[in-house]
C-alpha positions as CSV (number, residue, x, y, z in Angstrom):
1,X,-12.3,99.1,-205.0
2,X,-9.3,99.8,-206.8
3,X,-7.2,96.7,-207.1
4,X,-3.7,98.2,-206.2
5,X,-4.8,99.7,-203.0
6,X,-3.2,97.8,-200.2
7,X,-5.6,95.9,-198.1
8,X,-4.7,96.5,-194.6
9,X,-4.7,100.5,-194.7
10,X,-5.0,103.5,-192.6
11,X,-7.1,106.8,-193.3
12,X,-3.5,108.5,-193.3
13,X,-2.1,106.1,-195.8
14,X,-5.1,105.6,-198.2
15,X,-4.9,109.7,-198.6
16,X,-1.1,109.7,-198.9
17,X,-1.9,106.6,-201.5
18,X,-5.0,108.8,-203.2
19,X,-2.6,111.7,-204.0
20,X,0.1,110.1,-205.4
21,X,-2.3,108.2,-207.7
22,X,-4.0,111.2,-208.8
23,X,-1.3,113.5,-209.1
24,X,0.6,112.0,-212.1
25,X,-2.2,111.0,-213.7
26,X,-3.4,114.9,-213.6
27,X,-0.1,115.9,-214.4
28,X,0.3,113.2,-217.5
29,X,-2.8,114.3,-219.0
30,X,-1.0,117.8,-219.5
31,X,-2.2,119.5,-216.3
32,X,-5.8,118.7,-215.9
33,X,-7.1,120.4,-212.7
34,X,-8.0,118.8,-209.7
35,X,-9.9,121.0,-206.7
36,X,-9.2,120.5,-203.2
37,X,-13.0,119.7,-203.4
38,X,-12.6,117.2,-205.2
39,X,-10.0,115.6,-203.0
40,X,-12.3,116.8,-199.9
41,X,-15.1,114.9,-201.6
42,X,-13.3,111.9,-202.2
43,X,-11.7,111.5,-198.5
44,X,-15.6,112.2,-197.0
45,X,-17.0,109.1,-199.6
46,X,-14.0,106.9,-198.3
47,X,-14.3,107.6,-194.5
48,X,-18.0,107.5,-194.9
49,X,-18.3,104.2,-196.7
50,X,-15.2,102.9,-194.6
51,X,-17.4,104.1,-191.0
52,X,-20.8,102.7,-192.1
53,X,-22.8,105.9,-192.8
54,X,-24.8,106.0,-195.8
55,X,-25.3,109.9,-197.0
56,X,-28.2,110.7,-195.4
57,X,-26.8,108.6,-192.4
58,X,-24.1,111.5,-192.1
59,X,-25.8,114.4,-193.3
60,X,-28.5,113.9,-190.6
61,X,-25.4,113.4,-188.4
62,X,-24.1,116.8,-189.7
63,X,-27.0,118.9,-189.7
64,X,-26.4,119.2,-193.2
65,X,-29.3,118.2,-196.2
66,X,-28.2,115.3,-198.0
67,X,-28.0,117.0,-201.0
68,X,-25.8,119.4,-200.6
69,X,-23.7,116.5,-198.7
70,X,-23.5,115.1,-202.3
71,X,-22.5,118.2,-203.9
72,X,-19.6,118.7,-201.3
73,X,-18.4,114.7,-202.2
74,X,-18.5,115.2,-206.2
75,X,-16.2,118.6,-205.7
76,X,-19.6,120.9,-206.7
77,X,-20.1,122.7,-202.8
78,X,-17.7,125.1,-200.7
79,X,-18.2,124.5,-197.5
80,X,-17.6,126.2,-195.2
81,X,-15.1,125.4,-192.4
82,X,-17.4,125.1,-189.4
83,X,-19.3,122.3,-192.3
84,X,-16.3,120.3,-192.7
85,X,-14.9,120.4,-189.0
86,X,-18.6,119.4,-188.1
87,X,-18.1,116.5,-190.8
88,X,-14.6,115.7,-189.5
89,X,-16.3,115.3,-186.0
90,X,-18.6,113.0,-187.1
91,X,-16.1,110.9,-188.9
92,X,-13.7,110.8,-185.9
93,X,-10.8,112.0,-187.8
94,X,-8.8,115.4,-187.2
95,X,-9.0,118.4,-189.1
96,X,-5.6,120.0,-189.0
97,X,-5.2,123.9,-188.9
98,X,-2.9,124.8,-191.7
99,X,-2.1,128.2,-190.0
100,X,-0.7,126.8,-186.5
101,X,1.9,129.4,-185.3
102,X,4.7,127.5,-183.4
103,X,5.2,129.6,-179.7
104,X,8.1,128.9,-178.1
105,X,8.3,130.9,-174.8
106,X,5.5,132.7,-175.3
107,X,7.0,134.1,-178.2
108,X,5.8,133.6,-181.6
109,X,9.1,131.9,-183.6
């Protein structure tokens, strides 16, 4: 565990926390690239360890083999969104749609 992460912490917080850790250090070492699988893959290991699954705890949970469960937390898989709303499920956290359209009167604004 990485001694300047707060103790007391929510799964909101430690992602907030996550990105501004990683983002400067990306950015110092002259633009190195970081995935949204890798940050996908990171989240899954720390809700994971965080909720008591091992990987083949949660991949059996999933309906997913445990190794491509691996491959989607080091950043090497695409899954697909049905695989990580499944995964979400399981984990008991939300999985936001990005492309909400806000309706106001029945009318798209």
């Amino acid at each position: 565990m990485n001694p300047s992460l707060p103790e007391e912490r929510s799964d909101r917080l430690y992602i907030v926390w996550f990105l501004r850790k990683i983002f400067p250090i990306v950015l110092a070492k002259g633009g190195i690239f970081v995935s949204i699988f890798d940050e996908i893959g990171e989240a899954i290991i720390y809700l994971r360890k965080q909720r008591g699954f091992t990987q083949e705890g949660l991949a059996l949970e999933c309906g997913i083999s445990v190794s491509y469960l691996r491959m989607i937390e080091h950043g090497d898989a695409n899954p697909t969104i049905n695989e990580l709303w499944r995964i979400a499920e399981v984990l008991d956290v939300e999985l936001r749609n990005p492309f909400v359209v806000p309706v106001a009167a029945g009318r798209l604004s």
